[in-house]
FIKOLZA-1660 file (N, C-alpha, C; in steps of 0.1 Angstrom, whole numbers, plus 5000, padded with zeros to 4 digits):
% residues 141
   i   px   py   pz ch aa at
   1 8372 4989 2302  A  X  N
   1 8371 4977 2309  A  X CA
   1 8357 4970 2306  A  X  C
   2 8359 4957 2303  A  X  N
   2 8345 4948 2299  A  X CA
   2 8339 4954 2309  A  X  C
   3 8321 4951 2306  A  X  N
   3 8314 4948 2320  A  X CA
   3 8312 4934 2322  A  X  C
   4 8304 4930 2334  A  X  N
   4 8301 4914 2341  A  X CA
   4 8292 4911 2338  A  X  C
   5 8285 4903 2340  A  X  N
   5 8273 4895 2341  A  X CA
   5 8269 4882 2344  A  X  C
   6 8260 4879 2351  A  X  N
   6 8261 4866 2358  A  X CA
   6 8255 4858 2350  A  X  C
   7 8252 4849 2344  A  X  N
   7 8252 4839 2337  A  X CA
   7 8241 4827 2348  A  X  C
   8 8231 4827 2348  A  X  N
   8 8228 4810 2352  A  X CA
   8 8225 4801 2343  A  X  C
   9 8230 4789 2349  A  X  N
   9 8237 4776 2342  A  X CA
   9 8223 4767 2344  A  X  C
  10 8222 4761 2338  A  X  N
  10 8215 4745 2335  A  X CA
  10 8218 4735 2344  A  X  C
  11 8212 4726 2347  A  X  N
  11 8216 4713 2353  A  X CA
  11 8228 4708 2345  A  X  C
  12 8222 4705 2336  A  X  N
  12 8234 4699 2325  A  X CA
  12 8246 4705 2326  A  X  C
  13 8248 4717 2322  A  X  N
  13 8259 4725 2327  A  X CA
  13 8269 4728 2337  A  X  C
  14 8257 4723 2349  A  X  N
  14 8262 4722 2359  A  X CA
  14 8272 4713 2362  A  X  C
  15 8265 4703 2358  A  X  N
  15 8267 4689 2362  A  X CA
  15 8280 4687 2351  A  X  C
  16 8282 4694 2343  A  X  N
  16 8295 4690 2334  A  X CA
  16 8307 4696 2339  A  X  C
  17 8308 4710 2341  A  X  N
  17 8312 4716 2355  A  X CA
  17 8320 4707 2365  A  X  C
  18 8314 4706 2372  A  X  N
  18 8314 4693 2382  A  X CA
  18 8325 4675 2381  A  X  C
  19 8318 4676 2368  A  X  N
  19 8320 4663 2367  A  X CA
  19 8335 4655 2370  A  X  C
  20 8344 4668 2370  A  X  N
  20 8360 4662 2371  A  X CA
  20 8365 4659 2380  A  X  C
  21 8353 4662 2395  A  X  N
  21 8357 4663 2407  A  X CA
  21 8368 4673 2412  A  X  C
  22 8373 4668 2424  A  X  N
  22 8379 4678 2431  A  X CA
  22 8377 4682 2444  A  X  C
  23 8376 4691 2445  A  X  N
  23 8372 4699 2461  A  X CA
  23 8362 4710 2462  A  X  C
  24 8352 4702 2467  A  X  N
  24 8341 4711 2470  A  X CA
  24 8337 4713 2488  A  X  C
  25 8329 4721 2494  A  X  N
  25 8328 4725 2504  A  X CA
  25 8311 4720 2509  A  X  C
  26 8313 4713 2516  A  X  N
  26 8303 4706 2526  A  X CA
  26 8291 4716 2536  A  X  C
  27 8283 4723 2534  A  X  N
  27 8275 4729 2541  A  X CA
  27 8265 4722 2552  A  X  C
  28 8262 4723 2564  A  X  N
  28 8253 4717 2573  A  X CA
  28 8252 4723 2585  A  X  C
  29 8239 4714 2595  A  X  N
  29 8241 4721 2604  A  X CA
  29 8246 4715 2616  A  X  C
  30 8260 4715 2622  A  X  N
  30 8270 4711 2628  A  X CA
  30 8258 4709 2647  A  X  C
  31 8264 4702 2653  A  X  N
  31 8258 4704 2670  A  X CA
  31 8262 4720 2670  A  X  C
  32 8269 4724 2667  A  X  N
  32 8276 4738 2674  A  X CA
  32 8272 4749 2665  A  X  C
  33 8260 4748 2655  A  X  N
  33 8260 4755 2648  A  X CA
  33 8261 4753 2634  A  X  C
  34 8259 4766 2623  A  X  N
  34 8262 4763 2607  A  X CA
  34 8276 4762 2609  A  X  C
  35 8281 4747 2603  A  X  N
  35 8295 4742 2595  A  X CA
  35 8298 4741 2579  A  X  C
  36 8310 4748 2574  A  X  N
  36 8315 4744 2563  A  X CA
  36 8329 4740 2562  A  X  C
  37 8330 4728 2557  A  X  N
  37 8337 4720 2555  A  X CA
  37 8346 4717 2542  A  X  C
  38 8354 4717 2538  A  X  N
  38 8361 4713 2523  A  X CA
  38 8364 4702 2524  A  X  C
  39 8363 4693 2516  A  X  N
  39 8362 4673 2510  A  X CA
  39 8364 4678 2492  A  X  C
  40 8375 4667 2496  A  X  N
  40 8381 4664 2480  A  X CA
  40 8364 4652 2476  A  X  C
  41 8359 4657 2463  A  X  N
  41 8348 4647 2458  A  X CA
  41 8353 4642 2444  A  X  C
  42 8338 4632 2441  A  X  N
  42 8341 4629 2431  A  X CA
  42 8324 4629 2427  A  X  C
  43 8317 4629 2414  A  X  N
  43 8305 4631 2409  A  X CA
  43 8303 4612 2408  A  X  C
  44 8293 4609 2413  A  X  N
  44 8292 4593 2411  A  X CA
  44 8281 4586 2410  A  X  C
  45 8277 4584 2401  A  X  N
  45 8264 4580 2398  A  X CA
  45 8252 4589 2398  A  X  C
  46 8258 4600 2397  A  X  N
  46 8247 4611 2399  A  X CA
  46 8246 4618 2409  A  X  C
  47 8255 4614 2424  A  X  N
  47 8256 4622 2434  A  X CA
  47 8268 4626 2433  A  X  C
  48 8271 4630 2445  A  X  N
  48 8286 4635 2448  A  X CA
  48 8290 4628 2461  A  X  C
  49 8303 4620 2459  A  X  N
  49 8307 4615 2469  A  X CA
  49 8321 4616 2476  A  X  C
  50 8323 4615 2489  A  X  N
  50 8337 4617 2496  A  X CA
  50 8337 4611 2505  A  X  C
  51 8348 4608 2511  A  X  N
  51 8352 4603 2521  A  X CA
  51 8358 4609 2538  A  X  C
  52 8352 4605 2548  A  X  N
  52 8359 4610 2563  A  X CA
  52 8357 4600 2569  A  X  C
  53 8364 4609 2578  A  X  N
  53 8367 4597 2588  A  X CA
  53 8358 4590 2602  A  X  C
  54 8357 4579 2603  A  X  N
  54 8348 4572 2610  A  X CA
  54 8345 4577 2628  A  X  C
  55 8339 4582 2629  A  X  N
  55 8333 4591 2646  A  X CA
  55 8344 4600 2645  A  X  C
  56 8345 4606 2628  A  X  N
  56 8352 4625 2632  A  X CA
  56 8334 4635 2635  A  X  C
  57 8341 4645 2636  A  X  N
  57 8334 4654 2638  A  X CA
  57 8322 4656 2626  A  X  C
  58 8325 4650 2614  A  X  N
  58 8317 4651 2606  A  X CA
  58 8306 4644 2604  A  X  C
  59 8315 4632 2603  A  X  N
  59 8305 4615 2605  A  X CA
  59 8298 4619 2617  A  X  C
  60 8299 4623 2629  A  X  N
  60 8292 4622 2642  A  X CA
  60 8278 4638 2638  A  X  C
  61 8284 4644 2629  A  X  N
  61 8271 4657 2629  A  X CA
  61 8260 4650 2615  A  X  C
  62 8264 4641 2611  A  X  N
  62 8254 4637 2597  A  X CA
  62 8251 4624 2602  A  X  C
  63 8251 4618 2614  A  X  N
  63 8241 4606 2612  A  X CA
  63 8230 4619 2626  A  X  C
  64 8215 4608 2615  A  X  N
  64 8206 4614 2623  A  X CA
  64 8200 4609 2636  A  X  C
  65 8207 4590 2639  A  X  N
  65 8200 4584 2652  A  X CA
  65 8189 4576 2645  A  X  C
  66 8184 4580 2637  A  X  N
  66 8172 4571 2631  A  X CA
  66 8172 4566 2620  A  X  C
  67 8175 4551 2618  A  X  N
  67 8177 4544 2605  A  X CA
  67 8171 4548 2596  A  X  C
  68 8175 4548 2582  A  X  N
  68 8174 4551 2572  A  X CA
  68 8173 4568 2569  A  X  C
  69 8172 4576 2578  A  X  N
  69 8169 4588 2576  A  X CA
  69 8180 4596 2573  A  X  C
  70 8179 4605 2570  A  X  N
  70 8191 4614 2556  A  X CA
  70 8188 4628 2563  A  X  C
  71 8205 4636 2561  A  X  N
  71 8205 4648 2566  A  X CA
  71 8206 4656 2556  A  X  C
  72 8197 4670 2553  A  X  N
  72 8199 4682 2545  A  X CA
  72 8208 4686 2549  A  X  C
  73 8216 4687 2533  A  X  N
  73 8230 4696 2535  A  X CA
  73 8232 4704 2518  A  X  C
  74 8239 4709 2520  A  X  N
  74 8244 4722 2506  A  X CA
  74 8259 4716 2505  A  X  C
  75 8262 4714 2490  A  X  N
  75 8273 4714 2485  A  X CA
  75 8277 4719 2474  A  X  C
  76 8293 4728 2478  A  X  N
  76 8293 4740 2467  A  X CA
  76 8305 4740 2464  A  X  C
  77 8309 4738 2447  A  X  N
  77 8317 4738 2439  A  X CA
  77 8319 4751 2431  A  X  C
  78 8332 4757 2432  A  X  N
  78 8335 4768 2422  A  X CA
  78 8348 4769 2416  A  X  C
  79 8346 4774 2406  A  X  N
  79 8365 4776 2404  A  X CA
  79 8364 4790 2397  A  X  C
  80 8375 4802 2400  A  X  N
  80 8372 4815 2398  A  X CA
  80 8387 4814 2391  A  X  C
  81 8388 4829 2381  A  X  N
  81 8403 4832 2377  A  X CA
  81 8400 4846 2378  A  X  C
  82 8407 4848 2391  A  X  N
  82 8407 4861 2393  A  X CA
  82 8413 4872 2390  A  X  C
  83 8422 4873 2384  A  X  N
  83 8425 4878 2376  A  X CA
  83 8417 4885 2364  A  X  C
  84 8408 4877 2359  A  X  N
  84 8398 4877 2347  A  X CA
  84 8389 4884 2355  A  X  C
  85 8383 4881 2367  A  X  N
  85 8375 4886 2371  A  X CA
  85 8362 4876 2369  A  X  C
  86 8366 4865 2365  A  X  N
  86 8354 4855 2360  A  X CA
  86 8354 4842 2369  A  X  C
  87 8344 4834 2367  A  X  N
  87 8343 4821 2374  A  X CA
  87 8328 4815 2373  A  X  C
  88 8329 4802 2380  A  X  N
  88 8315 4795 2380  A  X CA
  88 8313 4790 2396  A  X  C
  89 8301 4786 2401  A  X  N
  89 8294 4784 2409  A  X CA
  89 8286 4773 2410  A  X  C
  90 8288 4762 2414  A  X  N
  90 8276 4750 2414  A  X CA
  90 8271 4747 2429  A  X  C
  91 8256 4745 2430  A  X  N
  91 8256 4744 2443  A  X CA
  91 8245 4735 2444  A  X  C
  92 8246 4720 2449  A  X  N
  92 8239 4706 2453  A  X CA
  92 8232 4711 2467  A  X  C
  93 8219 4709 2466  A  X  N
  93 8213 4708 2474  A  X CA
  93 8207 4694 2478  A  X  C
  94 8204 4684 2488  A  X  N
  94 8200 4670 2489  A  X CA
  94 8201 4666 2498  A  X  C
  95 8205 4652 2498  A  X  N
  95 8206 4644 2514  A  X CA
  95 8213 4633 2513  A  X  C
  96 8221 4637 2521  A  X  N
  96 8232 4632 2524  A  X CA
  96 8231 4616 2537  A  X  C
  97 8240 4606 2531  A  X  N
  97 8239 4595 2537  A  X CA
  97 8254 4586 2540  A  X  C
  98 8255 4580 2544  A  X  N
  98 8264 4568 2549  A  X CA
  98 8267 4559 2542  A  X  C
  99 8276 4556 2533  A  X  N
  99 8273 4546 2523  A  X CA
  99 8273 4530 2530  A  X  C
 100 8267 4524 2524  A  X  N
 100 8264 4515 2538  A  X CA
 100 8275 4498 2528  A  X  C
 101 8275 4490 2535  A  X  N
 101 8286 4480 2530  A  X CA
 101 8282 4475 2520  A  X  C
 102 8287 4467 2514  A  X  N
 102 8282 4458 2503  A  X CA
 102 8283 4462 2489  A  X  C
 103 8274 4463 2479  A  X  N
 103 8275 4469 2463  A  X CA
 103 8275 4482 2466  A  X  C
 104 8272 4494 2474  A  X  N
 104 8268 4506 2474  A  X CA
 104 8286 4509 2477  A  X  C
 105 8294 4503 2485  A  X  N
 105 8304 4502 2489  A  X CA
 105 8309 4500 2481  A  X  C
 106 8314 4489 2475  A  X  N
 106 8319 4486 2463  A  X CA
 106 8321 4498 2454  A  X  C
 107 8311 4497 2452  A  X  N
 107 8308 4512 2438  A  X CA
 107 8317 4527 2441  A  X  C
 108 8315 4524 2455  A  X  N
 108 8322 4540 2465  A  X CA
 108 8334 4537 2457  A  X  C
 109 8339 4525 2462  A  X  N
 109 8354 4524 2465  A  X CA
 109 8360 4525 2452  A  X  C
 110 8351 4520 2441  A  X  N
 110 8358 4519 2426  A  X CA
 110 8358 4538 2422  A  X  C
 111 8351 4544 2430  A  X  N
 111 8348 4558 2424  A  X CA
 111 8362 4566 2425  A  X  C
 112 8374 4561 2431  A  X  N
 112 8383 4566 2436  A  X CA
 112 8384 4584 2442  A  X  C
 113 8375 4582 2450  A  X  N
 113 8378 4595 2456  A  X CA
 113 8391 4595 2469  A  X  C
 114 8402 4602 2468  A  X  N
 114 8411 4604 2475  A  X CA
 114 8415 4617 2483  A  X  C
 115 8411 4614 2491  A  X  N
 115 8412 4625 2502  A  X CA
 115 8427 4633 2506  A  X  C
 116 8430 4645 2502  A  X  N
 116 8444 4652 2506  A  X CA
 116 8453 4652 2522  A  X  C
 117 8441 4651 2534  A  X  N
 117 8449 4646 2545  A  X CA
 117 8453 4634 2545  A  X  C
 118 8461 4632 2554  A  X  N
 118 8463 4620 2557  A  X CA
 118 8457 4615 2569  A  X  C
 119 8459 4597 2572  A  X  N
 119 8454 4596 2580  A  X CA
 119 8440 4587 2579  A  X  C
 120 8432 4579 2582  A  X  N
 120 8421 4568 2577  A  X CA
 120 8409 4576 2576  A  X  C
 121 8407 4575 2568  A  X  N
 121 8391 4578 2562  A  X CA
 121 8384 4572 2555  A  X  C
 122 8376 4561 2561  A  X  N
 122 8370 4549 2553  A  X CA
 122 8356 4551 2556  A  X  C
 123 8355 4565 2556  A  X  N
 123 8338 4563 2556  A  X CA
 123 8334 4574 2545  A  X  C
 124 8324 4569 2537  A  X  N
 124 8321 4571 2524  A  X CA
 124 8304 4582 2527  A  X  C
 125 8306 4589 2522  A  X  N
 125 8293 4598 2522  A  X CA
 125 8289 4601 2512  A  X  C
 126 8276 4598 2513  A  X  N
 126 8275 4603 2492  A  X CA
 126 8263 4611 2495  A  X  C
 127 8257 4624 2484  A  X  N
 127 8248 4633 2488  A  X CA
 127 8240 4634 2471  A  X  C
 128 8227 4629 2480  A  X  N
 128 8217 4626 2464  A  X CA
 128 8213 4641 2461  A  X  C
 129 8217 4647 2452  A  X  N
 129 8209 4659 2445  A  X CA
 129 8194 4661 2447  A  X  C
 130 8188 4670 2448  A  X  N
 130 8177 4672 2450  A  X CA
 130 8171 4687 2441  A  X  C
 131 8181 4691 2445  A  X  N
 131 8183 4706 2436  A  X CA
 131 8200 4706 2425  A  X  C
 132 8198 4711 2418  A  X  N
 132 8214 4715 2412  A  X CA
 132 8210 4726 2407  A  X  C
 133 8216 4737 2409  A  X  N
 133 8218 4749 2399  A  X CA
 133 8234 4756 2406  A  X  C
 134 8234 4767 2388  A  X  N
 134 8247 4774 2388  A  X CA
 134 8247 4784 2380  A  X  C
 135 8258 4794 2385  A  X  N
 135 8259 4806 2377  A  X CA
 135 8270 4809 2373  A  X  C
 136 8277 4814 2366  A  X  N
 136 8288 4821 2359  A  X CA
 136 8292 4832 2357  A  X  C
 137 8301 4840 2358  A  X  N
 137 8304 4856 2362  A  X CA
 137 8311 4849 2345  A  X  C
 138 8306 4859 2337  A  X  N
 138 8313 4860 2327  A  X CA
 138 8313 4876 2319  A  X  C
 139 8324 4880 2313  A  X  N
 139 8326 4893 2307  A  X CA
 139 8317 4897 2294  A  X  C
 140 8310 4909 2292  A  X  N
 140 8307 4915 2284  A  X CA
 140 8311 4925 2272  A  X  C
 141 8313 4922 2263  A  X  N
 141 8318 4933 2257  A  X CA
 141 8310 4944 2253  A  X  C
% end
C-alpha cells in the first residue's frame, strides 16, 4: 500500500482549485455560537461569492450594525476521492460583506451563482481573501 503525504499548495494553486466553483462551507461566528454553513459559490473577481436569503439566519449573523464594517469569516472548499484515499483542501480566510446595489450588483448577478434550494435568495455576499492557502493528501510511492 502507497504511503500519504500532505502536499501544501500555493495561492495560485489554490485558487485554480477553486476556480470552478461549486459548494463550499461558510465558517463564522453565528449569535448562538461557531456556525458552518454550505453555499453553492462562485470565485469572482478575486473573491468568492454566494447568495442567501434576505433577514435569514445568515444575512442577520454577518451584518455587523455599523456601516461599512466587514465580518471575519473562513471559507472552505475540498473535494476528496475516497476511495484513493486522496484529496485537496482550500481554505479563504477574509471579510465578508453585503453586496450593495448598483455596478457591485450588477457584476454579482452576471457571476451566475445559483443556489440548490429553492426559494428567494437575492442577497449576494461576497468574501475578500485575505489569506488563501491549501493542502493536498496525495500518494507516495
Amino acid at each position: 500500500m502507497s504511503d500519504r503525504m500532505i502536499e501544501v499548495l500555493d495561492e495560485a494553486e489554490s485558487l485554480r482549485l477553486i476556480s470552478p466553483g461549486g459548494i463550499g462551507r461558510i465558517a463564522y461566528q453565528s449569535r448562538f455560537g461557531p456556525a458552518v454553513i454550505p453555499v453553492n459559490y462562485k470565485l469572482h473577481g478575486g473573491a468568492i461569492l454566494f447568495r442567501t436569503a434576505e433577514d435569514s439566519p445568515l444575512d442577520e449573523d454577518l451584518r455587523t450594525g455599523i456601516v461599512d464594517a466587514e465580518y471575519q469569516v473562513a471559507f472552505e472548499i475540498d473535494d476528496f476521492d475516497v476511495s484513493a484515499r486522496e484529496g485537496w483542501s482550500v481554505l479563504i480566510q477574509g471579510a465578508a460583506h453585503h453586496v450593495r446595489p448598483g455596478l457591485e450588483r450588477e457584476s454579482a448577478e452576471r457571476a451566475g451563482v445559483e443556489p440548490w434550494p429553492g426559494g428567494k435568495r437575492e442577497l449576494f455576499v461576497s468574501i475578500v481573501p485575505s489569506r488563501i492557502t491549501g493542502r493536498r493528501i496525495v500518494s507516495v510511492s
